[in-house]
KOLSE-523830 format. One record per residue (C-alpha): residue number from 1; x, y, z; residue in one letter. Coordinates in nm, 2 decimals. Layout:
BEGIN
<site><seq>NUM</seq><c1>X</c1><c2>Y</c2><c3>Z</c3><type>A</type></site>
...
//
This chain:
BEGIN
<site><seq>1</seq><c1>3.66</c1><c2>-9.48</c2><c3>-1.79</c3><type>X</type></site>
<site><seq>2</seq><c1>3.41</c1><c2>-9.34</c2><c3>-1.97</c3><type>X</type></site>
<site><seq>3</seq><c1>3.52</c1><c2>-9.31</c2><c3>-2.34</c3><type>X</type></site>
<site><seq>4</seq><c1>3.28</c1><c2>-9.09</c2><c3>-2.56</c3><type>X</type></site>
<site><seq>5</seq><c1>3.28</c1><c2>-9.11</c2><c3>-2.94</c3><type>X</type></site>
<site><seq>6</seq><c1>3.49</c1><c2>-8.91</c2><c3>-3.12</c3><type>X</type></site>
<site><seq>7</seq><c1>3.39</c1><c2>-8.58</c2><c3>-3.29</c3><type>X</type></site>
<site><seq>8</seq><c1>3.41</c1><c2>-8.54</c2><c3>-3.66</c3><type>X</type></site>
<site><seq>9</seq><c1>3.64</c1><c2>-8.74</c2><c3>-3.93</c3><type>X</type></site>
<site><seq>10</seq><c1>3.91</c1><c2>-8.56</c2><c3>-3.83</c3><type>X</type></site>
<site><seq>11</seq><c1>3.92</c1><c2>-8.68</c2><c3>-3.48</c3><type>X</type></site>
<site><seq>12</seq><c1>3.83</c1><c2>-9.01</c2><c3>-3.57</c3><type>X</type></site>
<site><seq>13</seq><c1>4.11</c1><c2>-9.01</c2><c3>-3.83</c3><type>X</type></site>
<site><seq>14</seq><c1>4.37</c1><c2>-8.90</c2><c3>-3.58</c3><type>X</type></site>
<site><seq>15</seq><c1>4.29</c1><c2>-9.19</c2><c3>-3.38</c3><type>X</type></site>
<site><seq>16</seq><c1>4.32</c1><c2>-9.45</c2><c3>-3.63</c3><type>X</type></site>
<site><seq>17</seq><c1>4.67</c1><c2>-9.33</c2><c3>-3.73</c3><type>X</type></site>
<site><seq>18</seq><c1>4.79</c1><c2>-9.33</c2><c3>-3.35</c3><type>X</type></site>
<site><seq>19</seq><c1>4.65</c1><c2>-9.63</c2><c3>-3.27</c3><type>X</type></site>
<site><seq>20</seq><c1>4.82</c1><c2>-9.76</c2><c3>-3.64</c3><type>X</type></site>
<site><seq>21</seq><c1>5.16</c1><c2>-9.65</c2><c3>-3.50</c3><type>X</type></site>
<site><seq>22</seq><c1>5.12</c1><c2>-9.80</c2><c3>-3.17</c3><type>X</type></site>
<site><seq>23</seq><c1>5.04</c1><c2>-10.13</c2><c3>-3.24</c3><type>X</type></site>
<site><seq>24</seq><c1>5.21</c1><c2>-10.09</c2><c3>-3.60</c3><type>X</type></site>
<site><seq>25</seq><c1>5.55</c1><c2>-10.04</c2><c3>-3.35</c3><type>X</type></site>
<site><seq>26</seq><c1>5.64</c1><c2>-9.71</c2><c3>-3.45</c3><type>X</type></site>
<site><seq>27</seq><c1>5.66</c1><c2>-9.63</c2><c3>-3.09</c3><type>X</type></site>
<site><seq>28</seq><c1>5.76</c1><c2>-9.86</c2><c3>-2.85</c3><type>X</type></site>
<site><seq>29</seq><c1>5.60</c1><c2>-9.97</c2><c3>-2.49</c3><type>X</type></site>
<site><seq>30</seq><c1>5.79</c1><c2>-9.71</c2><c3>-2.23</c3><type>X</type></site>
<site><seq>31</seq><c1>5.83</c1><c2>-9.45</c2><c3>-2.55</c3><type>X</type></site>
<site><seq>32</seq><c1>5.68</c1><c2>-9.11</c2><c3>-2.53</c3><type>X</type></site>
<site><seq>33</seq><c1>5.49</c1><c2>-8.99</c2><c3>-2.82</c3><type>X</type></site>
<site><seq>34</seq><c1>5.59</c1><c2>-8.64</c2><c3>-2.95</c3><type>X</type></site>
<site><seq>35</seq><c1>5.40</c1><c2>-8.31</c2><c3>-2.75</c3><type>X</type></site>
<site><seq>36</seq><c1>5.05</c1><c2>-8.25</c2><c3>-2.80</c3><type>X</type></site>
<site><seq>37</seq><c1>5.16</c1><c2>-7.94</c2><c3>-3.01</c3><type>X</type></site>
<site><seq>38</seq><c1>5.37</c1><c2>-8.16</c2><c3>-3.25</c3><type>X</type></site>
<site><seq>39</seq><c1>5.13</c1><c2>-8.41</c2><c3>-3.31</c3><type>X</type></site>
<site><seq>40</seq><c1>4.90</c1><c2>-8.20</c2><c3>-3.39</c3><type>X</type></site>
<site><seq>41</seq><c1>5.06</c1><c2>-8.04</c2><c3>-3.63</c3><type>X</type></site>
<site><seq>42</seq><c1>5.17</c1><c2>-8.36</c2><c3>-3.80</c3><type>X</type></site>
<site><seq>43</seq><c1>4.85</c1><c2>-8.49</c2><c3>-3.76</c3><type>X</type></site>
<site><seq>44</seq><c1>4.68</c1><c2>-8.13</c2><c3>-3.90</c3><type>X</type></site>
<site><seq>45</seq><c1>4.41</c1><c2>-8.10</c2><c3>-3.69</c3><type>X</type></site>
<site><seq>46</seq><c1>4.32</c1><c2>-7.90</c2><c3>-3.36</c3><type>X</type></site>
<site><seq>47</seq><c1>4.46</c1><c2>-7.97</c2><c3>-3.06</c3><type>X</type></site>
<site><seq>48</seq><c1>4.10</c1><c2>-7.98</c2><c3>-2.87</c3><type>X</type></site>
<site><seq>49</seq><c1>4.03</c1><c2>-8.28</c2><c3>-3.13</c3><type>X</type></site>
<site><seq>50</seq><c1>4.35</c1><c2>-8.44</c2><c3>-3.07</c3><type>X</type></site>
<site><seq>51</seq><c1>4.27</c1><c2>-8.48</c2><c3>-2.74</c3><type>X</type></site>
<site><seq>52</seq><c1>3.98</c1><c2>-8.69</c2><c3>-2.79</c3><type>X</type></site>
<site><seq>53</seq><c1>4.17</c1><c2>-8.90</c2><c3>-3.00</c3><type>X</type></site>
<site><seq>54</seq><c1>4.42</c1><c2>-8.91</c2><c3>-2.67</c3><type>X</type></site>
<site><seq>55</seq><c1>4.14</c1><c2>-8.99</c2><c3>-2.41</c3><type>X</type></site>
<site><seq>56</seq><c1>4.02</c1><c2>-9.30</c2><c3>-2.63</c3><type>X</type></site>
<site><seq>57</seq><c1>4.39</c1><c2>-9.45</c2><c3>-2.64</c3><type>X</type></site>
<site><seq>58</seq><c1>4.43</c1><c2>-9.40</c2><c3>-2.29</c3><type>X</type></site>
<site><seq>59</seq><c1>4.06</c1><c2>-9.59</c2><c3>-2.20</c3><type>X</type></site>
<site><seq>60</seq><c1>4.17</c1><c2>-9.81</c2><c3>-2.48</c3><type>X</type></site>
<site><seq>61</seq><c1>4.51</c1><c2>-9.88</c2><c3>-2.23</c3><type>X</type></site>
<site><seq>62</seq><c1>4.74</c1><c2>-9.77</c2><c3>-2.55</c3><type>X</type></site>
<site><seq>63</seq><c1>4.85</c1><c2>-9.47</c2><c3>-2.37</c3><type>X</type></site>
<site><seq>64</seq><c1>4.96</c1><c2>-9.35</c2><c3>-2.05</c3><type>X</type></site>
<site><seq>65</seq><c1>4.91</c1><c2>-8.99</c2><c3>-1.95</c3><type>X</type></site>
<site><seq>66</seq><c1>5.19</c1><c2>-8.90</c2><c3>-1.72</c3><type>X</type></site>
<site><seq>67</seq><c1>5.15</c1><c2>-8.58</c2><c3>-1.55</c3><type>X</type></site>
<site><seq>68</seq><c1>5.41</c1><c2>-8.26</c2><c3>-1.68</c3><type>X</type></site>
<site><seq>69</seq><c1>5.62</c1><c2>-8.57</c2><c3>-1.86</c3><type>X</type></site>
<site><seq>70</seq><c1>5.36</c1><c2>-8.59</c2><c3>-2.15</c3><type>X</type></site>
<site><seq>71</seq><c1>5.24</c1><c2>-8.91</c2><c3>-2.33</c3><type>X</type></site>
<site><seq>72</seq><c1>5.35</c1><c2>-9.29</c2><c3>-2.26</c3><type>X</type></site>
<site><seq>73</seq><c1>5.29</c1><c2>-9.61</c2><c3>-2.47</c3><type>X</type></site>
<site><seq>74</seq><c1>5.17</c1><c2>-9.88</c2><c3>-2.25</c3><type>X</type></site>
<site><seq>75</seq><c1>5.26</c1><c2>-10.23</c2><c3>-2.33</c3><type>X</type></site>
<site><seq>76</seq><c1>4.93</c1><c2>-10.39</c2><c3>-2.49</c3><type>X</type></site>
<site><seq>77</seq><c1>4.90</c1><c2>-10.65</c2><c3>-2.21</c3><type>X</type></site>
<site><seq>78</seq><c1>4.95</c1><c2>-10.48</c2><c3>-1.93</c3><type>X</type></site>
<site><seq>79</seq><c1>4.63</c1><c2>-10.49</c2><c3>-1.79</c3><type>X</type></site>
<site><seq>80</seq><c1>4.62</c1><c2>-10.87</c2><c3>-1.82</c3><type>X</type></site>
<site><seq>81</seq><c1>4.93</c1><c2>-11.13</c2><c3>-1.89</c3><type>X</type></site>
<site><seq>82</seq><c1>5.15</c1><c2>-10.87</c2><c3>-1.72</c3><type>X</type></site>
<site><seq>83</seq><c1>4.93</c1><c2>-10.83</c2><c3>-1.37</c3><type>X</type></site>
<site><seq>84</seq><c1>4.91</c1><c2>-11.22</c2><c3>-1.39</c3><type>X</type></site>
<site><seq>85</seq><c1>5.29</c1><c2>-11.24</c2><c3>-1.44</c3><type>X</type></site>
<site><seq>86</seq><c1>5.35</c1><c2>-10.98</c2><c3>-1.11</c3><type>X</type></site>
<site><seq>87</seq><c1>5.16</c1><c2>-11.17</c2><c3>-0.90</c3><type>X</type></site>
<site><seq>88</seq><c1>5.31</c1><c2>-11.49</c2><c3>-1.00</c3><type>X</type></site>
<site><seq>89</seq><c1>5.67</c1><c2>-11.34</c2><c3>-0.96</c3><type>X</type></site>
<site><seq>90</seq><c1>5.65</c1><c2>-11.08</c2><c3>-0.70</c3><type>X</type></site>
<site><seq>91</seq><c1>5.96</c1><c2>-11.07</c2><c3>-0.55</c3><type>X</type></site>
<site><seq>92</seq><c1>6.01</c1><c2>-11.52</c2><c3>-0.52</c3><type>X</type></site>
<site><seq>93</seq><c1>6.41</c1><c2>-11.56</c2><c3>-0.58</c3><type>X</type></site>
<site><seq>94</seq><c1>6.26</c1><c2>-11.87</c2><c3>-0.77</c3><type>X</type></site>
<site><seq>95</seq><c1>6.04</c1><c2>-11.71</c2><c3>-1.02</c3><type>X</type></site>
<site><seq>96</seq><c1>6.28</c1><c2>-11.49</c2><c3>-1.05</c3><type>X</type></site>
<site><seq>97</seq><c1>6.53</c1><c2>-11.70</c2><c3>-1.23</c3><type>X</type></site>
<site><seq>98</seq><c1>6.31</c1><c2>-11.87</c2><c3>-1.43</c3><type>X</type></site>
<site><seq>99</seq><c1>6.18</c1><c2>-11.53</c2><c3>-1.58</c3><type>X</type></site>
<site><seq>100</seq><c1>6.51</c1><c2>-11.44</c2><c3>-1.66</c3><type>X</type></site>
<site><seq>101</seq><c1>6.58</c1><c2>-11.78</c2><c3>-1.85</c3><type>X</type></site>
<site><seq>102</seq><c1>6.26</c1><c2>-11.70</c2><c3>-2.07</c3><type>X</type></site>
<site><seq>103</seq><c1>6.43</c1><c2>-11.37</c2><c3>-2.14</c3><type>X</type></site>
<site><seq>104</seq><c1>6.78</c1><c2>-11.47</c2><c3>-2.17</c3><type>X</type></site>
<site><seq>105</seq><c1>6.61</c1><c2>-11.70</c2><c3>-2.46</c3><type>X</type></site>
<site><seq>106</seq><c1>6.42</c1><c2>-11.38</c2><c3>-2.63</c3><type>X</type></site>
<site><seq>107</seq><c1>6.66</c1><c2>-11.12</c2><c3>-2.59</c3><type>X</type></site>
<site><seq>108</seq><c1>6.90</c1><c2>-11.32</c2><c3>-2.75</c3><type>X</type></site>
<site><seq>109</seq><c1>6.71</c1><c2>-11.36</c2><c3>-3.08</c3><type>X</type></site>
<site><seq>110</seq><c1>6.64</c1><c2>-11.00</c2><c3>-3.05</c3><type>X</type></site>
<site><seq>111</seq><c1>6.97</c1><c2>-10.88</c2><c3>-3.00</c3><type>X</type></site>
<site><seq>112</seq><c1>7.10</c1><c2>-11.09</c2><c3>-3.32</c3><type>X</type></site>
<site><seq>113</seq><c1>6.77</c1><c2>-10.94</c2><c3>-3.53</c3><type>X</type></site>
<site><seq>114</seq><c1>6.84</c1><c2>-10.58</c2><c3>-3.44</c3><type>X</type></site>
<site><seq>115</seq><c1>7.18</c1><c2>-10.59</c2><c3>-3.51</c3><type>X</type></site>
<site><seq>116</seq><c1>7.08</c1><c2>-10.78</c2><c3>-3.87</c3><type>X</type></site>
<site><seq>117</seq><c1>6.77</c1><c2>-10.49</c2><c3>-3.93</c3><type>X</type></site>
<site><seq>118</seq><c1>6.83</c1><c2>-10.19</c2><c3>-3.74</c3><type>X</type></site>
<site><seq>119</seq><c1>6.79</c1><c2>-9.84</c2><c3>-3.95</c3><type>X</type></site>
<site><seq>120</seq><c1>6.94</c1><c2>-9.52</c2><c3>-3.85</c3><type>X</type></site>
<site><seq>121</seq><c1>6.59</c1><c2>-9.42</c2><c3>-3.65</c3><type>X</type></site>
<site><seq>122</seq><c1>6.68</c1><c2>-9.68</c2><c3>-3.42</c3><type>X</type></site>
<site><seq>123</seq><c1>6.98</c1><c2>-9.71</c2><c3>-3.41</c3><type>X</type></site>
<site><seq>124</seq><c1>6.94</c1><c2>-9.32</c2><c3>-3.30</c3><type>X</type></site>
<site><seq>125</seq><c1>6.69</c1><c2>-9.43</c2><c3>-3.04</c3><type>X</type></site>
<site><seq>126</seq><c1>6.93</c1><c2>-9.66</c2><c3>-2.85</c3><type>X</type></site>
<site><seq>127</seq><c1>7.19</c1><c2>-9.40</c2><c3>-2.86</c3><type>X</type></site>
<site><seq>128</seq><c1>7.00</c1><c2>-9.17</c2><c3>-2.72</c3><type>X</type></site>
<site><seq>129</seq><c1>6.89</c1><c2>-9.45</c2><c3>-2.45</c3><type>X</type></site>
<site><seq>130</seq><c1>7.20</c1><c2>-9.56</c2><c3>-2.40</c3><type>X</type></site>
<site><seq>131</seq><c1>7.32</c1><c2>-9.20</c2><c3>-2.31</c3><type>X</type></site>
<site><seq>132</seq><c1>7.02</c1><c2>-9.18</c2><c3>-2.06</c3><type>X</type></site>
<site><seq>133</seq><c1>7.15</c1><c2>-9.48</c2><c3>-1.92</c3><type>X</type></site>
<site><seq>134</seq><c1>7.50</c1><c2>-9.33</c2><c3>-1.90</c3><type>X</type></site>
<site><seq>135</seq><c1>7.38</c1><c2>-8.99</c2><c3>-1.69</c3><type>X</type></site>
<site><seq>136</seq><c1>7.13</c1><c2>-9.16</c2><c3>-1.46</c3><type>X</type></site>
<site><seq>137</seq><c1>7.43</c1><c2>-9.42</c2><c3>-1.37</c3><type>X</type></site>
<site><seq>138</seq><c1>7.68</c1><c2>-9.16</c2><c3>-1.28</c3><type>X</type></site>
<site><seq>139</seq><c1>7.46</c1><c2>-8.95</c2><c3>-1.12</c3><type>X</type></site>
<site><seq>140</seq><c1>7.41</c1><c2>-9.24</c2><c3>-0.85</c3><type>X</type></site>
<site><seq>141</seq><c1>7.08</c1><c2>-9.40</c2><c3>-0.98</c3><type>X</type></site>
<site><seq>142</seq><c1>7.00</c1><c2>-9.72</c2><c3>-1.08</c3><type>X</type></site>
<site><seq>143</seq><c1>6.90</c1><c2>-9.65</c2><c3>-1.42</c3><type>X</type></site>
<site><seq>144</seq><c1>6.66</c1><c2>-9.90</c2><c3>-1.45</c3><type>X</type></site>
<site><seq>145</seq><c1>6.41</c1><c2>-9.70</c2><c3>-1.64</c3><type>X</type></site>
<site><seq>146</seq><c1>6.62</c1><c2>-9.63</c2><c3>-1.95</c3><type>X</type></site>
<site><seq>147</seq><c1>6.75</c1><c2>-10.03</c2><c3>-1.91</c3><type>X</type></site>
<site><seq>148</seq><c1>6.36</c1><c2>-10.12</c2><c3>-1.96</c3><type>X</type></site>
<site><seq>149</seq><c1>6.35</c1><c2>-9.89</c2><c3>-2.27</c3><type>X</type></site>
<site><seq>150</seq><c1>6.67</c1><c2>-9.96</c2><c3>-2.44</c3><type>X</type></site>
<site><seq>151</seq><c1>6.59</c1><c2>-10.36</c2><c3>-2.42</c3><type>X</type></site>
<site><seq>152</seq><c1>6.22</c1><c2>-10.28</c2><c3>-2.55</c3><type>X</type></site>
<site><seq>153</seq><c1>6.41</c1><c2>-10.04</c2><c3>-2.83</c3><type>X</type></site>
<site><seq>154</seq><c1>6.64</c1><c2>-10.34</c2><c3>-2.90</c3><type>X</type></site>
<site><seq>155</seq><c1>6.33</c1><c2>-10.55</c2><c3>-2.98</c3><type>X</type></site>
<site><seq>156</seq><c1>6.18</c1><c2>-10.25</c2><c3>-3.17</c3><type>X</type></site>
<site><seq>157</seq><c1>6.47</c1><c2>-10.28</c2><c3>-3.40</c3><type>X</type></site>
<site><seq>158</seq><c1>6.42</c1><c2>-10.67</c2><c3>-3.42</c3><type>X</type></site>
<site><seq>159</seq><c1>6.16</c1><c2>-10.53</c2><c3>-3.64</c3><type>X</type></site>
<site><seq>160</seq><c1>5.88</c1><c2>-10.79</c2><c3>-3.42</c3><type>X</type></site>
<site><seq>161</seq><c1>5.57</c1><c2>-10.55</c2><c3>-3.25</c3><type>X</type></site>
<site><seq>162</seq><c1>5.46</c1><c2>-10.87</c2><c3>-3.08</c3><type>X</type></site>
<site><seq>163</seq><c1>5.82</c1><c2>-10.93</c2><c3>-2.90</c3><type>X</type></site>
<site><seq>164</seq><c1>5.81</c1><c2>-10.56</c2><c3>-2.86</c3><type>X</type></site>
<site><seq>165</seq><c1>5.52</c1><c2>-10.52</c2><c3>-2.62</c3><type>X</type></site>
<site><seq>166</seq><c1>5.60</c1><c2>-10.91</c2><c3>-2.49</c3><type>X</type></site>
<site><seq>167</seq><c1>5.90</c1><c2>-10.78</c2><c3>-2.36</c3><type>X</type></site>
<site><seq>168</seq><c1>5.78</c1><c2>-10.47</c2><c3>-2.24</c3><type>X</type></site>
<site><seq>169</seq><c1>5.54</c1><c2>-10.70</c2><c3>-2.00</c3><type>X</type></site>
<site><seq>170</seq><c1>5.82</c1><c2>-10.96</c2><c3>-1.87</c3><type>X</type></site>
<site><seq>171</seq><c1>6.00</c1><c2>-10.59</c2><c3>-1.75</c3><type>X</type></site>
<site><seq>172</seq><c1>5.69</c1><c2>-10.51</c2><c3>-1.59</c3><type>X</type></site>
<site><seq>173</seq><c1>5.63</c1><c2>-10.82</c2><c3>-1.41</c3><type>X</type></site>
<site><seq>174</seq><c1>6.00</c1><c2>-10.84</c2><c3>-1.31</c3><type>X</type></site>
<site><seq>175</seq><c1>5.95</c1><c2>-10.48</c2><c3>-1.13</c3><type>X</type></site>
<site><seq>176</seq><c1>5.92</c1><c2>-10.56</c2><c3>-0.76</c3><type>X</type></site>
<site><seq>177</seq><c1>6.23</c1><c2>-10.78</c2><c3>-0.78</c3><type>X</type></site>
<site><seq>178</seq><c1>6.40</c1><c2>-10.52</c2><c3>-1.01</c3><type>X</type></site>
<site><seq>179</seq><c1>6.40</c1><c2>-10.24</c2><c3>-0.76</c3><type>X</type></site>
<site><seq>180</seq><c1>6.45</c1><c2>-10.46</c2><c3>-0.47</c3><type>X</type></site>
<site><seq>181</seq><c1>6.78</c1><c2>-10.56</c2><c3>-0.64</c3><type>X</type></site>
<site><seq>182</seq><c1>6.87</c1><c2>-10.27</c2><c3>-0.80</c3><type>X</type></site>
<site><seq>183</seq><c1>6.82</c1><c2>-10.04</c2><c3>-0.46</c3><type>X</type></site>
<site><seq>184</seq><c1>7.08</c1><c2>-10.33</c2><c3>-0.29</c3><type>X</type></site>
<site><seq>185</seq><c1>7.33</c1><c2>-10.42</c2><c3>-0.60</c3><type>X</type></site>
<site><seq>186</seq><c1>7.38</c1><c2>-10.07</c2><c3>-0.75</c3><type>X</type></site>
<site><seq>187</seq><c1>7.57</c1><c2>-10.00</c2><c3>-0.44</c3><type>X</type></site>
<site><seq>188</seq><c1>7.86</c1><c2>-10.22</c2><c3>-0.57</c3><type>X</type></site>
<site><seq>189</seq><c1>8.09</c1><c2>-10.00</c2><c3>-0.84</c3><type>X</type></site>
<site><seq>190</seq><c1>8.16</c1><c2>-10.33</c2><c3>-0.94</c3><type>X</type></site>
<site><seq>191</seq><c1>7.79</c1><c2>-10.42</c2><c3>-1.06</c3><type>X</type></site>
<site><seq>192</seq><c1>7.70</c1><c2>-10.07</c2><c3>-1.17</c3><type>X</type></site>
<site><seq>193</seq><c1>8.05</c1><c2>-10.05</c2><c3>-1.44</c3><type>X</type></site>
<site><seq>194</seq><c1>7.98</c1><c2>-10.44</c2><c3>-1.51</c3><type>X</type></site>
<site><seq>195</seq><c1>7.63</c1><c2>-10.36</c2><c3>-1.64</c3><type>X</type></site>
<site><seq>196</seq><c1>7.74</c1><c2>-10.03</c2><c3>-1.78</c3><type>X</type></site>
<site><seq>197</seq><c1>7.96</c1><c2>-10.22</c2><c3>-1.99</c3><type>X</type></site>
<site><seq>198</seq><c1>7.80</c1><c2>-10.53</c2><c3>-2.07</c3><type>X</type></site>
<site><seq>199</seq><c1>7.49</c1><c2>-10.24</c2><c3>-2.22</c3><type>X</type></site>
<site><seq>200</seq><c1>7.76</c1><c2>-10.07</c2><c3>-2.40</c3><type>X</type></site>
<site><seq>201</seq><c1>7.88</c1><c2>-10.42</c2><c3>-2.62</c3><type>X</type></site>
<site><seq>202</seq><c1>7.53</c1><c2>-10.50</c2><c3>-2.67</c3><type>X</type></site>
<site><seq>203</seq><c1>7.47</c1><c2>-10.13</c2><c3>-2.84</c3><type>X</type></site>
<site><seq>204</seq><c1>7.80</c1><c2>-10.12</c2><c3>-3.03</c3><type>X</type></site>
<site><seq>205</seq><c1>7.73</c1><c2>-10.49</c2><c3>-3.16</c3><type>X</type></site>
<site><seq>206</seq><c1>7.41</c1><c2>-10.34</c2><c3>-3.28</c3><type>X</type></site>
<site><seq>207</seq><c1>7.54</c1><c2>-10.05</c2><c3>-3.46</c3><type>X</type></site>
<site><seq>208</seq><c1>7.83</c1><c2>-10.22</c2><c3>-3.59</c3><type>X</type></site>
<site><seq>209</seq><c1>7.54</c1><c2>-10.46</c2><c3>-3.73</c3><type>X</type></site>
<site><seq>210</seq><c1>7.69</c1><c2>-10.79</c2><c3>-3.60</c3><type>X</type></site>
<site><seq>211</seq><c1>7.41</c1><c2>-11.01</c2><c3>-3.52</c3><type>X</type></site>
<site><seq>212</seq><c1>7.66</c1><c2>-11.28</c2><c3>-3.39</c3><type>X</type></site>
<site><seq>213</seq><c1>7.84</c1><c2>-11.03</c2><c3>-3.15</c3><type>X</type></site>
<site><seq>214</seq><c1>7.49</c1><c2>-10.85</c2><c3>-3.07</c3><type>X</type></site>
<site><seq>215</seq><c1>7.35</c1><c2>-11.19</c2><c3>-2.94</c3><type>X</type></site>
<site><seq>216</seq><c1>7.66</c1><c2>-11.33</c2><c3>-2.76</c3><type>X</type></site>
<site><seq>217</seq><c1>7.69</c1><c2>-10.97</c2><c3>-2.56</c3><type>X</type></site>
<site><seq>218</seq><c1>7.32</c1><c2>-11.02</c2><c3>-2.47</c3><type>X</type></site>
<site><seq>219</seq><c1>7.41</c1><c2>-11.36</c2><c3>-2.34</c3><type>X</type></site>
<site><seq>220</seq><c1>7.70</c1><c2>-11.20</c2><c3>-2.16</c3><type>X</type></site>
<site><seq>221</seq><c1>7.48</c1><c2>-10.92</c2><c3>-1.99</c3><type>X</type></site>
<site><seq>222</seq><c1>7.26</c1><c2>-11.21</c2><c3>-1.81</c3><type>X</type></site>
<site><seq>223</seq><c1>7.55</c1><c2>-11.41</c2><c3>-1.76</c3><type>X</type></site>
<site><seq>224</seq><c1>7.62</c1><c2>-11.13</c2><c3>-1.55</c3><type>X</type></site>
<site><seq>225</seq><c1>7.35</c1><c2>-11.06</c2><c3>-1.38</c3><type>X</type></site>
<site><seq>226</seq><c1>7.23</c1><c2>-11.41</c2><c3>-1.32</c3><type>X</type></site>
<site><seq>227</seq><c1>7.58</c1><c2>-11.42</c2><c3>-1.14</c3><type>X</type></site>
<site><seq>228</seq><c1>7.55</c1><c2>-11.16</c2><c3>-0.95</c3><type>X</type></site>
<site><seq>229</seq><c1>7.19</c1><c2>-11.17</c2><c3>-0.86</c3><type>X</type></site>
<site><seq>230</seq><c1>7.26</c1><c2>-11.58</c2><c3>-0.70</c3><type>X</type></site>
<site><seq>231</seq><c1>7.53</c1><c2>-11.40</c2><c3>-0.51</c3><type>X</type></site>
<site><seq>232</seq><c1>7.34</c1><c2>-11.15</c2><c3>-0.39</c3><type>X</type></site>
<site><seq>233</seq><c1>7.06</c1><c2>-11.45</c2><c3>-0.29</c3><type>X</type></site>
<site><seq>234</seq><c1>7.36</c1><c2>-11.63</c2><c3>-0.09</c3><type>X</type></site>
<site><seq>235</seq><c1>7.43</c1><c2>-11.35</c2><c3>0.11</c3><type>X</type></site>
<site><seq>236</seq><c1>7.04</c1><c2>-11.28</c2><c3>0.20</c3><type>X</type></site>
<site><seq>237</seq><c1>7.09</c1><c2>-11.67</c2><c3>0.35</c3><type>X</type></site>
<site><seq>238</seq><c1>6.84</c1><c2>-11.81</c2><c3>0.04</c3><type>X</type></site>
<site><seq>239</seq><c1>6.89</c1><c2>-12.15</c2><c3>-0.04</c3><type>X</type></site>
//
């Protein structure tokens, strides 16, 4: 993409403080920055300016423009680790359980950090995930977009912008196998309440600040869907 210069100090300015928040962790990978008329107001310049400063984040790969949704930030390796990490997964029953060891690993520590750090902004972020979550499951989806985002918002919390975006990329390179299970296992009540409730713990541990209970619910949740994920394997006849 060809990425022109921005115009005038102003411009340039309102690119530095984006690009400050993104990789700063103000906004998470999967969050959506605020409308184009909000930010620049916040920002105080004109909206034609601000859009330069958008167009250099997007050929920058710090932003994804997502048509009538708005503004998207992209984890900072997905162009790189992440493709590497798709095609090494794809959708290999395998690689698939040894991705979600590594994560099991991370998502404890995060879970037990959040729970010890978490302010009222985030803790107002994975309510408002979590209750995403709650209206995509009962109206029959999978809810596996707000999953991605409430786990990346739980290491947000951690208070780590490198586990942040890390963890944005092991969801990414996971996504073939995610909706391949989630289009098959979502059709059980019994997974779709088990991980509704397992999401649930891990959120109330959080806001209760109880890094211990935080980190053992997160253990729990892939508990769970390690479980459930070898039975579905069984039943496909994979050894």
């Amino acid at each position: 993409m060809d990425v022109r210069p921005l115009r005038g100090s102003l411009g340039e300015a309102a690119f530095e403080r984006l690009r400050e928040g993104i990789t700063g962790g103000k906004w998470a990978p999967g969050e959506r920055l605020p409308s184009e008329r909000a930010l620049a107001r916040r920002l105080a310049i004109s909206r034609p300016a601000l859009r330069e400063a958008v167009r250099r984040l997007e050929g920058e790969g710090l932003i994804e423009i997502r048509a009538r949704r708005g503004l998207f930030v992209r984890a900072a390796s997905t162009d790189g680790l992440g493709d590497s990490f798709e095609r090494l997964i794809g959708t290999d029953f395998d690689r698939v359980n040894e991705l979600l060891d590594l994560r099991r690993v991370l998502e404890h520590r995060s879970a037990y950090l959040a729970a010890e750090y978490a302010g009222p902004p985030d803790i107002a972020d994975l309510e408002a995930i979590f209750a995403n979550i709650e209206r995509d499951v009962a109206a029959g989806g999978t809810g596996e977009e707000p999953d991605v985002r409430f786990h990346c918002a739980i290491a947000k919390a951690a208070g780590n912008t490198v586990l942040t975006h890390l963890m944005a990329t092991l969801h990414g390179a996971l996504a073939k196998a995610s909706r391949l299970l989630a289009s098959r296992l979502m059709d059980s009540g019994h997974y779709r309440d088990g991980m509704f409730e397992l999401h649930a713990r891990i959120f109330d541990a959080i806001r209760a600040h109880d890094p211990k209970a935080a980190a053992q619910a997160m253990d729990a949740h892939f508990d769970f869907v390690v479980r459930e994920f070898s039975q579905y394997r069984a039943r496909a006849g994979e050894s």
